[in-house]
N, C-alpha and C positions, 0 to 999 in steps of 0.2 A: 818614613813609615806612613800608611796610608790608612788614616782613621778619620773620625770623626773632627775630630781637632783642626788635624793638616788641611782637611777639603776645605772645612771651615776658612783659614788662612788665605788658602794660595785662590779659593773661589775671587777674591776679591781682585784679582791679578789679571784675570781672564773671565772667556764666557762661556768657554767647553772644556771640559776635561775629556783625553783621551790615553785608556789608564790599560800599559801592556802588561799581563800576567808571565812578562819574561822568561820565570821558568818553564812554562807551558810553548812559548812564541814560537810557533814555523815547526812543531811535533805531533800535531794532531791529534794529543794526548787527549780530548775532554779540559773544559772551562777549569778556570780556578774556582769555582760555586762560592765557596767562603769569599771569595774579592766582589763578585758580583752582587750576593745580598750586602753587604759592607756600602757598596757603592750607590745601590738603590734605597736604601735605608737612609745613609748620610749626606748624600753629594748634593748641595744646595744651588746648582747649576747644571743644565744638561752634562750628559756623560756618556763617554763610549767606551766597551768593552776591548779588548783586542787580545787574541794568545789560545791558540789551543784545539782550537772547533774542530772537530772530525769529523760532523755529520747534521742534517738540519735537525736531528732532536735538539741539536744545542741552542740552535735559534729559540726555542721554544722551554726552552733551560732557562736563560738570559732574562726574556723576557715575562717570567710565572718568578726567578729568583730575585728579581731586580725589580719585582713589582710594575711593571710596565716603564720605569725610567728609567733602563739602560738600554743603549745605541748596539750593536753588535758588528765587528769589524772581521771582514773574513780574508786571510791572504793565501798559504800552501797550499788548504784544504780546497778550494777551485777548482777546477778540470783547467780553465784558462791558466792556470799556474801548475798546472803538474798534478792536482789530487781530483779526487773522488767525487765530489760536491762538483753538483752540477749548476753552473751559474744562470740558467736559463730556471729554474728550479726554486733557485735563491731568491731573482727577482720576482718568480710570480706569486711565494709566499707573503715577501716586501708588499706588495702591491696587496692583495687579499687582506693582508694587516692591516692597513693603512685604508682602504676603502670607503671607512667611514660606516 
């Protein structure tokens, strides 16, 4: 189970966590929201997101849910992989984020 306790633990194991919302993984369903505040709230090491994305509002989900310290991992939803989300799109949101 993945709460405040477990991150607590297994933190000490490693230096990232990289935390898949399984039921969601490779459906394009929208994020698990509840696992992402969960993760930005608790996770006492960097942390990435991964399961679900449909579209870049989720980017923008991820990181306002996860209080800016959660990672966000995108794979189906890609054009380069078959979906919608355009990766050229992706990276210049990344980039705009990050620009300081």
């Amino acid at each position: 189970e993945v709460n405040e306790e477990t991150l607590q633990q297994l933190s000490s194991y490693c230096d990232e966590f990289l935390v898949h919302g399984v039921e969601n993984e490779g459906k394009r369903c929208g994020i698990l929201e509840d696992l992402v505040i969960l993760l930005g709230k608790y996770s006492p090491i960097p942390v990435t997101y991964a399961g679900g994305v449909q579209g870049m509002n989720d980017l923008e989900m991820v990181k306002t849910l996860g209080d800016g310290k959660v990672d966000l991992t995108i794979g189906s939803a890609l054009d380069c992989f078959g979906g919608d989300m355009s990766y050229d799109e992706v990276v210049a949101w990344h980039k705009k984020e990050n620009s300081g």
